[in-house]
Backbone as CSV, one residue per row, in Angstrom:
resi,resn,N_x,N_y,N_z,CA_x,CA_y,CA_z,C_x,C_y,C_z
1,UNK,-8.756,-68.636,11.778,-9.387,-67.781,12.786,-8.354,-67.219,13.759
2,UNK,-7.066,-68.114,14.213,-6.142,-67.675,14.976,-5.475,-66.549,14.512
3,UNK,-5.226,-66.547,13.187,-4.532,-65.649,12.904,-4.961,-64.346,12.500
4,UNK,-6.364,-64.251,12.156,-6.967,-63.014,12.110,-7.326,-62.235,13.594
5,UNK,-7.625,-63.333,14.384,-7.258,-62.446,15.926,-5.986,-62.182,16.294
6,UNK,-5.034,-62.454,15.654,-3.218,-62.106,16.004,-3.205,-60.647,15.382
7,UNK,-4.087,-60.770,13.610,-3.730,-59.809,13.148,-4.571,-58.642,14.229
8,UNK,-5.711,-59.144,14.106,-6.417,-57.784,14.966,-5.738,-57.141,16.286
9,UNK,-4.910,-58.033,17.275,-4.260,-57.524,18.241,-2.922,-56.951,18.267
10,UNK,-2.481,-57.283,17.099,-1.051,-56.570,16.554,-1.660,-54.710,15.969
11,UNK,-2.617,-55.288,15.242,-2.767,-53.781,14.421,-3.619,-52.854,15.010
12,UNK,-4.511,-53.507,16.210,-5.218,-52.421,16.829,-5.062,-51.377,17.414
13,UNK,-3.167,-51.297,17.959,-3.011,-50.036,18.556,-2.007,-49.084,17.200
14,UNK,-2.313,-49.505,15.985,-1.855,-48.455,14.954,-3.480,-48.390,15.011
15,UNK,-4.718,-48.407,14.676,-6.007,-47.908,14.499,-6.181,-47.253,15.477
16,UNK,-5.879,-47.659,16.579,-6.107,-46.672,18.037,-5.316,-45.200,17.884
17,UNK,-3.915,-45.614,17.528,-2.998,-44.027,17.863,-3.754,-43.276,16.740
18,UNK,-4.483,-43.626,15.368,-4.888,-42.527,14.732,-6.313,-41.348,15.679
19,UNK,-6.611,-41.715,17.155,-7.426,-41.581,17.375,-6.790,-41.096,18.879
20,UNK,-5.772,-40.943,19.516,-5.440,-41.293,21.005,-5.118,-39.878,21.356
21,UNK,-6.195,-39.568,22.628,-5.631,-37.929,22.951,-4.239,-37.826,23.334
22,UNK,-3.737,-36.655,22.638,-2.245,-36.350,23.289,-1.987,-36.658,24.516
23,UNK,-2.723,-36.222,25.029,-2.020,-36.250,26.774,-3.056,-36.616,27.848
24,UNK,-2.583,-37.553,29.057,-2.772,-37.721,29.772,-3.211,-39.506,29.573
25,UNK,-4.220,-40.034,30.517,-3.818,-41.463,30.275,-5.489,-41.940,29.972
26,UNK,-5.870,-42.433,28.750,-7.284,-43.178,28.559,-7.286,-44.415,28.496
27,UNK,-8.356,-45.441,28.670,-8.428,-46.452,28.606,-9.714,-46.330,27.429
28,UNK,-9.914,-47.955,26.880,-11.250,-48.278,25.880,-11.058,-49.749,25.814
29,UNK,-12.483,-50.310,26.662,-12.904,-51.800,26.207,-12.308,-52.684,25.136
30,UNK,-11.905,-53.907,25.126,-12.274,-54.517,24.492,-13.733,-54.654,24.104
31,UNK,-13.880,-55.176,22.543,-15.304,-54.963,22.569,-15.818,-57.003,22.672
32,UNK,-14.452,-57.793,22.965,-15.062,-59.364,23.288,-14.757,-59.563,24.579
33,UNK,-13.349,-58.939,24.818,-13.012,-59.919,26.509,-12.908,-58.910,27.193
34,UNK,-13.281,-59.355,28.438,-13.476,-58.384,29.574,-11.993,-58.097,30.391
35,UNK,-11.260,-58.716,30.055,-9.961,-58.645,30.713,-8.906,-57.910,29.661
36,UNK,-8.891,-57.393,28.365,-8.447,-56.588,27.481,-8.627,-55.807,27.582
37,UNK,-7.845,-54.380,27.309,-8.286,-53.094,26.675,-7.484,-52.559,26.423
38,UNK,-7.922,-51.391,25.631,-6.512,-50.282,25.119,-6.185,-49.213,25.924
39,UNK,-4.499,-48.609,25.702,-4.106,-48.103,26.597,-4.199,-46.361,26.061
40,UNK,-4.242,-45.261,26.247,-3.775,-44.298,25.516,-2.768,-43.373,26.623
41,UNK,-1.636,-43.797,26.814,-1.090,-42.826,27.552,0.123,-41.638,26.662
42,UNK,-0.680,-40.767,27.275,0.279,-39.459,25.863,0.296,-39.395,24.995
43,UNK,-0.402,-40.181,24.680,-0.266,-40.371,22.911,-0.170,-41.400,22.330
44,UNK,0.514,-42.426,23.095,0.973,-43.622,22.489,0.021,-44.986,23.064
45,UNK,-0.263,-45.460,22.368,-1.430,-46.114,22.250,-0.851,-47.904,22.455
46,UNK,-1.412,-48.822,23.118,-1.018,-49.976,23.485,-2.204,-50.980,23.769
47,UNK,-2.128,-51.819,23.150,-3.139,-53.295,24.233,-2.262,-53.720,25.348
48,UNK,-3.529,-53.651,26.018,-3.162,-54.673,27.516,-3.813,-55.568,27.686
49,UNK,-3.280,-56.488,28.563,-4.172,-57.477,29.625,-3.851,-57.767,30.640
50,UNK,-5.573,-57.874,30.946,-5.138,-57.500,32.601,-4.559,-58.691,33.424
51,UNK,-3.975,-59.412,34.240,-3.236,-60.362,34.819,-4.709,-61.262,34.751
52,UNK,-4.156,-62.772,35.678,-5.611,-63.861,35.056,-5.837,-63.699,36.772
53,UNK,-7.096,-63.381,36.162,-8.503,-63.359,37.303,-8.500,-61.949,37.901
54,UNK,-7.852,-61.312,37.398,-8.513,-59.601,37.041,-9.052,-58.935,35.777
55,UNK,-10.263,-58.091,35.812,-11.075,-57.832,34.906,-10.672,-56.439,34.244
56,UNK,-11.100,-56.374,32.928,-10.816,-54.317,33.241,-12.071,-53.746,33.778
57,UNK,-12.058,-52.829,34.112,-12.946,-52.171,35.062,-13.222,-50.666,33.783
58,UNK,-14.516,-50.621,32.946,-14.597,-49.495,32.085,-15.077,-48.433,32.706
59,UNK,-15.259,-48.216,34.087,-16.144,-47.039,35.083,-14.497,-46.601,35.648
60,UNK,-13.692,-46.811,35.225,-12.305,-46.219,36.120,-11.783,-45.057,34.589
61,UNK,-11.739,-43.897,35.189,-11.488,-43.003,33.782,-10.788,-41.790,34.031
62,UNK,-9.944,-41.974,35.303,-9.069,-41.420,36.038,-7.754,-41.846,36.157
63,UNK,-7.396,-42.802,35.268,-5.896,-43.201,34.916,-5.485,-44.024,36.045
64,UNK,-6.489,-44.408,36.938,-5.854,-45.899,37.609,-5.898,-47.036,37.105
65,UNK,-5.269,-47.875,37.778,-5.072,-48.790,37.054,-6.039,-49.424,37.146
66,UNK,-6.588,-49.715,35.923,-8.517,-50.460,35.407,-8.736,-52.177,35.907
67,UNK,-7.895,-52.665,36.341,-7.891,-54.499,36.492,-8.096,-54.309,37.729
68,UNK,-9.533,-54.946,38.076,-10.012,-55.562,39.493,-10.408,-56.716,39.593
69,UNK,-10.896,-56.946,40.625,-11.815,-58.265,40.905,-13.058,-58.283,40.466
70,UNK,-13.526,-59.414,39.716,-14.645,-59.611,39.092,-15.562,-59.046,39.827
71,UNK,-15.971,-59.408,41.217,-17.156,-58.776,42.052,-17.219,-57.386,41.628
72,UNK,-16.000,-56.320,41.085,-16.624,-55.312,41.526,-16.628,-54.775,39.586
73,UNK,-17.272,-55.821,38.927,-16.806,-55.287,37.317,-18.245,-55.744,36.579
74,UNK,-18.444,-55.023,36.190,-19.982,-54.977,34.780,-19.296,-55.407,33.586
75,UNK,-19.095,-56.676,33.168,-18.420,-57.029,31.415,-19.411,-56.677,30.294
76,UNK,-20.635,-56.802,30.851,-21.508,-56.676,29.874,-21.713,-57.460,28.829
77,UNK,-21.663,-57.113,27.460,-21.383,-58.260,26.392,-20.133,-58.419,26.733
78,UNK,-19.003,-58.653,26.975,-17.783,-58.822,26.910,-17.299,-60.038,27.683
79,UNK,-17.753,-61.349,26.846,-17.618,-62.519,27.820,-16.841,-63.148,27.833
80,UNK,-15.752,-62.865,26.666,-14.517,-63.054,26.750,-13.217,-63.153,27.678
81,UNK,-12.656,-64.163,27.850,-11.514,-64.236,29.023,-10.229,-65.299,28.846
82,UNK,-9.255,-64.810,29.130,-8.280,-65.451,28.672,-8.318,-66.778,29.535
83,UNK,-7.195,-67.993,29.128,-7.553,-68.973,29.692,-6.864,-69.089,30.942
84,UNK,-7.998,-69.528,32.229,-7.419,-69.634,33.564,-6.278,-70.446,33.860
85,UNK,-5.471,-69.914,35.044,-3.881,-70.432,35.138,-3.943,-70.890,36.425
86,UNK,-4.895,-71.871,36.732,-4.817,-72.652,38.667,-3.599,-72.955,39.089
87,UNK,-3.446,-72.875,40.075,-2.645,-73.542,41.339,-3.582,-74.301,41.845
88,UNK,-3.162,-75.042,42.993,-3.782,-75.916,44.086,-4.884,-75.698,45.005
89,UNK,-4.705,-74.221,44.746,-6.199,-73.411,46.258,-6.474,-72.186,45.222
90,UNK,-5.863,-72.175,44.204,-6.241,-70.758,43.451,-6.797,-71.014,42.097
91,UNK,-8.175,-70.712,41.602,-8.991,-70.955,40.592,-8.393,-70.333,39.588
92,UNK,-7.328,-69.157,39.717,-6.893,-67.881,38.752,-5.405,-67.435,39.319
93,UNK,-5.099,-67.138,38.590,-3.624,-66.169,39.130,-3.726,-65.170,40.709
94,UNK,-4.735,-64.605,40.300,-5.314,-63.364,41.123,-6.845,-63.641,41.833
95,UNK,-7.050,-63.337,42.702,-8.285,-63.018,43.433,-8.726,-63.791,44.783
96,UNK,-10.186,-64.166,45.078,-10.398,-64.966,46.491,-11.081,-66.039,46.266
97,UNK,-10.828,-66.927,46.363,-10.903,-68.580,46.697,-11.472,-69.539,47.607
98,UNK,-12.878,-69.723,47.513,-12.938,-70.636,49.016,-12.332,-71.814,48.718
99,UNK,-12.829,-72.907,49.833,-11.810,-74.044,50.355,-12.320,-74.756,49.306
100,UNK,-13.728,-74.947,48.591,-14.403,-75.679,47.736,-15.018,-76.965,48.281
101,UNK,-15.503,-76.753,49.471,-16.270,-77.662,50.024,-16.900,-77.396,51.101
102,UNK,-18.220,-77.802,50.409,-19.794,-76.638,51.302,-19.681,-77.182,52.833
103,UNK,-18.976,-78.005,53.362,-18.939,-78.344,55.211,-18.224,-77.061,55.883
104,UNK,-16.864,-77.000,54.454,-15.560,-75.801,55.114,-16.065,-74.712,54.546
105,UNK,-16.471,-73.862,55.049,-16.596,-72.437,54.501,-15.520,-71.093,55.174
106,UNK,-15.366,-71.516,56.258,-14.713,-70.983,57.082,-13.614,-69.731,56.898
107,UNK,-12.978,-70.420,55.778,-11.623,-70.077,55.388,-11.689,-69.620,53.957
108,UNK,-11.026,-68.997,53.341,-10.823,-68.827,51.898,-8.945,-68.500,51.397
109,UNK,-8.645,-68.196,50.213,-7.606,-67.956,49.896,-7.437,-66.781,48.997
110,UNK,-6.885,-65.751,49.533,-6.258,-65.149,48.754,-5.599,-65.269,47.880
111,UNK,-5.410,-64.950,46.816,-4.611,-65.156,45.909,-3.155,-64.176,44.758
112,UNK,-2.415,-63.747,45.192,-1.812,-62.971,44.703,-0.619,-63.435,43.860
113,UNK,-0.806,-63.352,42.380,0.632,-63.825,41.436,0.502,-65.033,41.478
114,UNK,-0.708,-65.952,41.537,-0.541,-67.583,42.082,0.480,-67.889,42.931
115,UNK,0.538,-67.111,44.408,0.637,-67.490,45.655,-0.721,-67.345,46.584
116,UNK,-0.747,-68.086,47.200,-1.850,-68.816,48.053,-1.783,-67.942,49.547
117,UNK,-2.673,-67.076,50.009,-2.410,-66.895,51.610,-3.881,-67.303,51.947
118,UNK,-3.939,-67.864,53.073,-5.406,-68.623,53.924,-5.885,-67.697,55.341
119,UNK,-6.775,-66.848,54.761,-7.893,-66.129,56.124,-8.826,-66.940,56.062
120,UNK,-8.914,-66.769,57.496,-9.813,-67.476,58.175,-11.399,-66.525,58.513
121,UNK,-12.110,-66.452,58.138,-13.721,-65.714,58.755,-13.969,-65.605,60.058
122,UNK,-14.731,-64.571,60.554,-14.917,-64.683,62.003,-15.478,-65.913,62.131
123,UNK,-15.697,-65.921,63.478,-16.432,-67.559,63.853,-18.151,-67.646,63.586
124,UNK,-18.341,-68.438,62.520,-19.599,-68.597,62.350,-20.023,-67.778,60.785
125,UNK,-19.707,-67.258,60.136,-19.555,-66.747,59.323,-18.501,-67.685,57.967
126,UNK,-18.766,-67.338,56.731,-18.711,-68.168,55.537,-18.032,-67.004,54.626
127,UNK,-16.978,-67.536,53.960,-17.193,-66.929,52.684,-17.907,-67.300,51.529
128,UNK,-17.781,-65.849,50.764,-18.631,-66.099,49.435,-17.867,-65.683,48.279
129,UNK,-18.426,-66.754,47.398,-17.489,-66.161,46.375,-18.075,-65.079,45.053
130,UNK,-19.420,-64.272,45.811,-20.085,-63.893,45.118,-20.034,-62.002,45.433
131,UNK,-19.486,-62.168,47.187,-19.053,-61.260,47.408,-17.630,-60.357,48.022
132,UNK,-17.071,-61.874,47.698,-16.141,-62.060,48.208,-15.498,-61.501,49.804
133,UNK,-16.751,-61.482,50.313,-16.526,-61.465,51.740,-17.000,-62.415,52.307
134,UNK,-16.971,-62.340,53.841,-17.518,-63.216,54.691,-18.938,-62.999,55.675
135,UNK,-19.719,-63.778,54.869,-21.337,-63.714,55.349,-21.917,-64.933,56.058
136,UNK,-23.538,-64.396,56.484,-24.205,-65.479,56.924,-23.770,-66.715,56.229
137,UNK,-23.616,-67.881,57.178,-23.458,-69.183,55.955,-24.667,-69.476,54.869
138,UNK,-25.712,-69.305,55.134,-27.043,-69.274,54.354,-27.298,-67.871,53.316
139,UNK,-25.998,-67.151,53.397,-25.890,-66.548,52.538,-24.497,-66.575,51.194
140,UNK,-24.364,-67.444,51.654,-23.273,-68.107,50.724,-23.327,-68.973,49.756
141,UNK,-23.124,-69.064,48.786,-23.641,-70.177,47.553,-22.826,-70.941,48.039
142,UNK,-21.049,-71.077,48.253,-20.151,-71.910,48.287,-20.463,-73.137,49.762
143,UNK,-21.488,-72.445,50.479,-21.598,-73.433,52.026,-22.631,-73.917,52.127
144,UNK,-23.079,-74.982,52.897,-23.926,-75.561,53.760,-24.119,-75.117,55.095
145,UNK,-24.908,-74.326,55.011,-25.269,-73.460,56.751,-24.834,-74.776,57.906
146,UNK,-25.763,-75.892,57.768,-26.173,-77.042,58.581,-24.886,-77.948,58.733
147,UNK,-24.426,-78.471,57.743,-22.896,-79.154,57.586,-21.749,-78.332,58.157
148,UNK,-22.157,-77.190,57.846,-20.654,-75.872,58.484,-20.816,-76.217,59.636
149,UNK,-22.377,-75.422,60.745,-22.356,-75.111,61.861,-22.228,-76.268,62.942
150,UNK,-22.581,-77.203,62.185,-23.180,-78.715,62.835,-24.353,-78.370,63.582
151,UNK,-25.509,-77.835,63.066,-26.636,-77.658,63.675,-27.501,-77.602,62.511
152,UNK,-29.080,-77.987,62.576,-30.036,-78.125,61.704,-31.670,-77.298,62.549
153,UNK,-31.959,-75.910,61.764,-33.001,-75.735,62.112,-34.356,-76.447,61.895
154,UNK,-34.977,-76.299,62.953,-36.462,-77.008,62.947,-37.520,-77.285,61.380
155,UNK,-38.184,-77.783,61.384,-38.447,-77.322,60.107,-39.743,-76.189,60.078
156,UNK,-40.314,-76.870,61.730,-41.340,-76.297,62.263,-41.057,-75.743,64.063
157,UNK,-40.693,-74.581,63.893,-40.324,-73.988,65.254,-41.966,-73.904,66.128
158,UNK,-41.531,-74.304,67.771,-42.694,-74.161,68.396,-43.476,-72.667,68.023
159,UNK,-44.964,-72.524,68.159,-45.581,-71.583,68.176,-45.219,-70.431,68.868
160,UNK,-45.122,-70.528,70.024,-44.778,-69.833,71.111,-43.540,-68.701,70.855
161,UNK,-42.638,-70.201,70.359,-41.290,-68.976,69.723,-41.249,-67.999,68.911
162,UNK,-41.880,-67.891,67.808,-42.582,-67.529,66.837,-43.256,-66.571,66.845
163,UNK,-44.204,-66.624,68.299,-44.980,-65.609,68.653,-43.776,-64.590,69.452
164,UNK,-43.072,-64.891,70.615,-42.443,-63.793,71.553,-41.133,-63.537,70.699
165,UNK,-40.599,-64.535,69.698,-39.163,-64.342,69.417,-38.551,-63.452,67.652
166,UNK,-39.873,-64.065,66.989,-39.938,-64.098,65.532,-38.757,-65.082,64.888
167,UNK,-37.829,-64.857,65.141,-36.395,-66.146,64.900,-36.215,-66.807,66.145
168,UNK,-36.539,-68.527,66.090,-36.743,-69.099,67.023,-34.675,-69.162,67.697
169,UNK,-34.216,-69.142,68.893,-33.058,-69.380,69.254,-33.120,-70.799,70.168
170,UNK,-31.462,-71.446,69.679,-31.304,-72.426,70.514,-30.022,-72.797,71.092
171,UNK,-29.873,-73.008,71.912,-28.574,-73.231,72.936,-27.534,-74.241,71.932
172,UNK,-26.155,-74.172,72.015,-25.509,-74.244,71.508,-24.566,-75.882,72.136
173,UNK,-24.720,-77.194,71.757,-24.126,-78.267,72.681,-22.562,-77.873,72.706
174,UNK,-21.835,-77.098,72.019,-20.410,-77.223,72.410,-20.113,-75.782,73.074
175,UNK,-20.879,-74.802,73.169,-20.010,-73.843,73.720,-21.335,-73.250,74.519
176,UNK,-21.048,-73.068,75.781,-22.089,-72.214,76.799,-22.135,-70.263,75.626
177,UNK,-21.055,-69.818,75.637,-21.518,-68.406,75.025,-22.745,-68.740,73.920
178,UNK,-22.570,-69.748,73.383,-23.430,-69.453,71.724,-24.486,-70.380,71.483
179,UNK,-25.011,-69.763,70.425,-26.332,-69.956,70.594,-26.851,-70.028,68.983
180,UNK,-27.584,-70.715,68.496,-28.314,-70.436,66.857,-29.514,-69.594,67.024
181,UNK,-30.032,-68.788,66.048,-30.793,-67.894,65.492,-31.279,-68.189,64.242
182,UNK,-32.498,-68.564,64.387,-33.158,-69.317,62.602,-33.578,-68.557,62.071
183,UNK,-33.362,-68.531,60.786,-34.144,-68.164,60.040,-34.658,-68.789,58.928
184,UNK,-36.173,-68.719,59.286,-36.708,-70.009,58.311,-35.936,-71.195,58.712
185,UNK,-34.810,-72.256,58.272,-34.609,-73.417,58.582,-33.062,-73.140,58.123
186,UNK,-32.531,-72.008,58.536,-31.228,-71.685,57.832,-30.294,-71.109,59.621
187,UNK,-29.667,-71.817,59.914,-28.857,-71.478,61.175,-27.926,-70.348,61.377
188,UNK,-27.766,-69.343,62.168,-27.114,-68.444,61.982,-26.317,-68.433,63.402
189,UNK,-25.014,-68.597,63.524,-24.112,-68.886,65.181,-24.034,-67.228,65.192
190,UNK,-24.741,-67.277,67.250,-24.650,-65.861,67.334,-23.669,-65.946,69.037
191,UNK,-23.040,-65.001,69.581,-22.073,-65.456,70.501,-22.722,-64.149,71.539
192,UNK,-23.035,-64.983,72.975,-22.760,-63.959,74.201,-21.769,-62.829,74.546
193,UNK,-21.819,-61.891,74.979,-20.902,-60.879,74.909,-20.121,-61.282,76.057
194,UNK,-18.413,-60.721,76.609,-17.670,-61.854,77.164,-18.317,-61.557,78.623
195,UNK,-18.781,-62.698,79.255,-18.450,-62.387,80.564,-20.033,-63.006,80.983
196,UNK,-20.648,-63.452,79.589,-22.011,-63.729,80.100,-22.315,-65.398,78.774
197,UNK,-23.172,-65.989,79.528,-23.101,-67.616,78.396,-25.011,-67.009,78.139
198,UNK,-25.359,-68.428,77.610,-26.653,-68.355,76.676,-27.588,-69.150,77.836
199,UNK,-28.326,-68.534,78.037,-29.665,-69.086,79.204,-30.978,-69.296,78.036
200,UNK,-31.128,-71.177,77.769,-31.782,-71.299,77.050,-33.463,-70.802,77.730
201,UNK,-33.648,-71.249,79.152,-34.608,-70.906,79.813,-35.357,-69.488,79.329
202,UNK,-34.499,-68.418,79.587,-34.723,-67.228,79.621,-34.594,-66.847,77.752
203,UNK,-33.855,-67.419,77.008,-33.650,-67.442,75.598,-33.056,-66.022,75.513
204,UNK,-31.996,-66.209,76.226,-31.260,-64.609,76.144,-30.114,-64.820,77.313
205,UNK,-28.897,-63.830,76.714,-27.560,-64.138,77.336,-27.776,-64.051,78.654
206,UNK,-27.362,-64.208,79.870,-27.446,-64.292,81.263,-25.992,-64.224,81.903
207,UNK,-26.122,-63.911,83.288,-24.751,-64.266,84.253,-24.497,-65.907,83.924
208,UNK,-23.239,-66.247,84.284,-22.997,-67.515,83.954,-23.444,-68.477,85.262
209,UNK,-23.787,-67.882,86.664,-24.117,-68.244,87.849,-25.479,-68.712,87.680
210,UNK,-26.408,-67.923,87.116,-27.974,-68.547,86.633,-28.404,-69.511,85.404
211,UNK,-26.839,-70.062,84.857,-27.516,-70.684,83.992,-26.937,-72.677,84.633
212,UNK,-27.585,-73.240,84.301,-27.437,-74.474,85.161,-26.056,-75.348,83.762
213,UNK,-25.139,-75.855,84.292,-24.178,-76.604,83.262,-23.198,-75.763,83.217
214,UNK,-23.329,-74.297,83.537,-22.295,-73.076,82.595,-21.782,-72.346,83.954
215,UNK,-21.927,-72.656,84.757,-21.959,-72.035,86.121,-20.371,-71.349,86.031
216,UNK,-19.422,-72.717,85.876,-17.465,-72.673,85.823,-17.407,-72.357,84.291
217,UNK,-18.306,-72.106,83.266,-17.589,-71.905,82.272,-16.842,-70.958,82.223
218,UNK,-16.471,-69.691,83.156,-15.199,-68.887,82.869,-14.527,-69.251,84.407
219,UNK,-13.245,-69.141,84.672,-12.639,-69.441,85.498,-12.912,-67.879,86.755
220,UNK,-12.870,-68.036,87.737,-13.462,-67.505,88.772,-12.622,-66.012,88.185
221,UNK,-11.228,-65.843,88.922,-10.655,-64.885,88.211,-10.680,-64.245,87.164
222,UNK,-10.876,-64.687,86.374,-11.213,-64.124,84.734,-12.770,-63.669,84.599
223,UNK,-13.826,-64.177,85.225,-14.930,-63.324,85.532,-14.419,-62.214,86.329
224,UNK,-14.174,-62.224,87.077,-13.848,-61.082,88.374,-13.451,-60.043,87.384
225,UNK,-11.979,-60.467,86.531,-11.509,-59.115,86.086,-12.269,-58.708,84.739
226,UNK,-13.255,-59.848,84.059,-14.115,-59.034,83.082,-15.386,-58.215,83.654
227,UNK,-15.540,-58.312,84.763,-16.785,-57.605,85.499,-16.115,-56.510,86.252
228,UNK,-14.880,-56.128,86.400,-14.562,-55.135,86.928,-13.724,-54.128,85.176
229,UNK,-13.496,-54.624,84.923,-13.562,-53.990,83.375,-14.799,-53.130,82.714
230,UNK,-16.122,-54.380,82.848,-17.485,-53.909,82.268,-17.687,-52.885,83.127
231,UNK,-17.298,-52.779,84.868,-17.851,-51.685,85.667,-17.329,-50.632,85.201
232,UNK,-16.107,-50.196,84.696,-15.282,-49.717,84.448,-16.019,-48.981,83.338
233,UNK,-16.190,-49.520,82.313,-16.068,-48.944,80.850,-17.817,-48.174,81.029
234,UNK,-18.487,-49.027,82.042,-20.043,-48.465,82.099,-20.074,-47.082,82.889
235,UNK,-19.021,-46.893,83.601,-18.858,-45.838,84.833,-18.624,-44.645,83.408
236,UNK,-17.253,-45.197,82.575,-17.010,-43.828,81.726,-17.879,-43.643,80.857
237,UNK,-18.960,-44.412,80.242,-20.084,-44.251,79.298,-20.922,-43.332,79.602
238,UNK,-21.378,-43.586,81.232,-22.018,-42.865,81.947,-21.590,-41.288,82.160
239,UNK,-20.390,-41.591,82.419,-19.440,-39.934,82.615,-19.748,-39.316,81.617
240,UNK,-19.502,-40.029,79.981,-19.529,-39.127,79.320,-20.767,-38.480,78.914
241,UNK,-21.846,-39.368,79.273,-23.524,-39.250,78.782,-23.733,-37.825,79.609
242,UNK,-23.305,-38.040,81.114,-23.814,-37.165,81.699,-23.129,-35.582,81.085
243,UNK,-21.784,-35.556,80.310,-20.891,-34.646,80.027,-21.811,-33.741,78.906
244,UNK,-21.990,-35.281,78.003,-22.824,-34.648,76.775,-24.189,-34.139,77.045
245,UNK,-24.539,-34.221,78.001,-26.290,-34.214,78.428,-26.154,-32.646,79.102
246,UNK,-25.195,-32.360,79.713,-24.171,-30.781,80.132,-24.408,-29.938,79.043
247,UNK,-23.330,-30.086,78.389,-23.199,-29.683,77.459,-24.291,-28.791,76.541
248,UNK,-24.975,-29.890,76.111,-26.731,-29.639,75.311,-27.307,-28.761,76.362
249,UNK,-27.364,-29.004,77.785,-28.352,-27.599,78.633,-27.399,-26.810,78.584
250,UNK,-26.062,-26.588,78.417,-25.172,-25.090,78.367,-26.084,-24.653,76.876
251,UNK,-25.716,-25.354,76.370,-26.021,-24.674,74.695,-27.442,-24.526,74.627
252,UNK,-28.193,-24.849,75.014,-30.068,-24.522,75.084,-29.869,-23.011,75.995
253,UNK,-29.210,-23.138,77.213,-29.167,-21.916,78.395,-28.885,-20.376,77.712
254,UNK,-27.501,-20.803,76.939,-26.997,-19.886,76.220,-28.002,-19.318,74.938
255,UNK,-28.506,-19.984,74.038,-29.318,-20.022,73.409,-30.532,-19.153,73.471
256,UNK,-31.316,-19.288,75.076,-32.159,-18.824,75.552,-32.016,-17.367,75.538
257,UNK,-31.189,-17.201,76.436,-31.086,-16.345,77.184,-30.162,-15.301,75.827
258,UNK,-29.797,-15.902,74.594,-29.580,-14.662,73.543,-30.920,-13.990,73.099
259,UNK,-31.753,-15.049,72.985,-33.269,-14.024,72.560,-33.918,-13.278,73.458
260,UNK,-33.812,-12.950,74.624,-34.148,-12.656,75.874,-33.408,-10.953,75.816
């Protein structure tokens, strides 16, 4: 059997060149592995493969180069794949990697040439290895929402919440800004914008002066200059609203007064 697939990959690009447009650059499936295919550039006809843990990509038909990341590849029948080449944090030669343990989601690994680089996710957020980005943790196959966040939603949120909130929220024991957001029984870390913590009372961000525990959570100075910042940036929002709001009655005025 080995050797009739040697023969087939030796002789397939003499069956191909009887067939390969002169010019310019085509690609064509393997018709078993998804990481094979043939080359036709100018004429001259070649098998490739694509590096390990890149796919060929048969929707690329513009002479780039066809090997991506699985997420973004349709194999179809083509379930074929050469055999994986791990490192220590890397499942494949090529691609993204979580940590492989549903507590850590946090982080993942890049992977380039089987070298290893480690991003980190915003805070509260998971990778996936399905989209290879970074999502809700409850949207991640690779995590545990509850083990990640160290928080466990209700199973049964009060009525009340339910009624005014639809996703019940709850104050956060290690950090005054943050706060969980349920859904269903799946935790989602959501963060105060800077300059304001989480008022479980009110169930919505607040001054840090009205909320009782959080009073010093920013240092006196460092409020001062984020509240003279926020005045700041609200003064030019305003400037410009009023600019654009100008503007629109010039162009209605003008407008008018052409049909007139």
């Amino acid at each position: 059997m080995n050797n009739i697939v040697f023969l087939l990959f030796v002789f397939a690009p003499m069956v191909l060149a009887q067939s390969c447009p002169p010019e310019d650059v085509h690609y064509y499936a393997d018709s078993q592995f998804c990481d094979r295919y043939s080359e036709c550039r100018e004429g001259v006809a070649s098998e490739q493969q694509c590096p390990d843990g890149l796919l060929f990509d048969d929707t690329i038909t513009d002479g780039r180069y066809p090997c991506t990341y699985p997420s973004e590849v349709n194999c179809g029948s083509r379930t074929k794949k050469q055999p994986a080449q791990p490192t220590e944090h890397c499942g494949h030669q090529w691609g993204y990697f979580g940590s492989g343990r549903r507590s850590e989601c946090g982080y993942f690994f890049n992977c380039v040439d089987g070298r290893e680089f480690r991003f980190e996710c915003p805070e509260g957020l998971a990778f996936s290895s399905v989209t290879y980005r970074c999502e809700y943790p409850d949207e991640s196959p690779d995590c545990d929402a509850g083990d990640y966040l160290g928080f466990t939603c209700p199973s049964e949120p009060a009525y009340e919440q339910l009624l005014s909130q639809g996703n019940p929220r709850y104050r956060s024991s290690r950090d005054c800004r943050q706060f969980f957001l349920c859904f269903g029984t799946s935790p989602r870390l959501q963060t105060c914008d800077l300059g304001r913590v989480y008022n479980h009372d009110a169930q919505a961000c607040d001054e840090p002066e009205n909320v009782r525990g959080c009073e010093s959570y920013y240092p006196a100075d460092e409020l001062k200059a984020i509240r003279q910042r926020k005045a700041i940036e609200a003064e030019r929002a305003e400037k410009r609203r009023l600019a654009f709001e100008q503007r629109f009655a010039d162009l209605n005025k003008r407008r008018d007064n052409s049909y007139n």
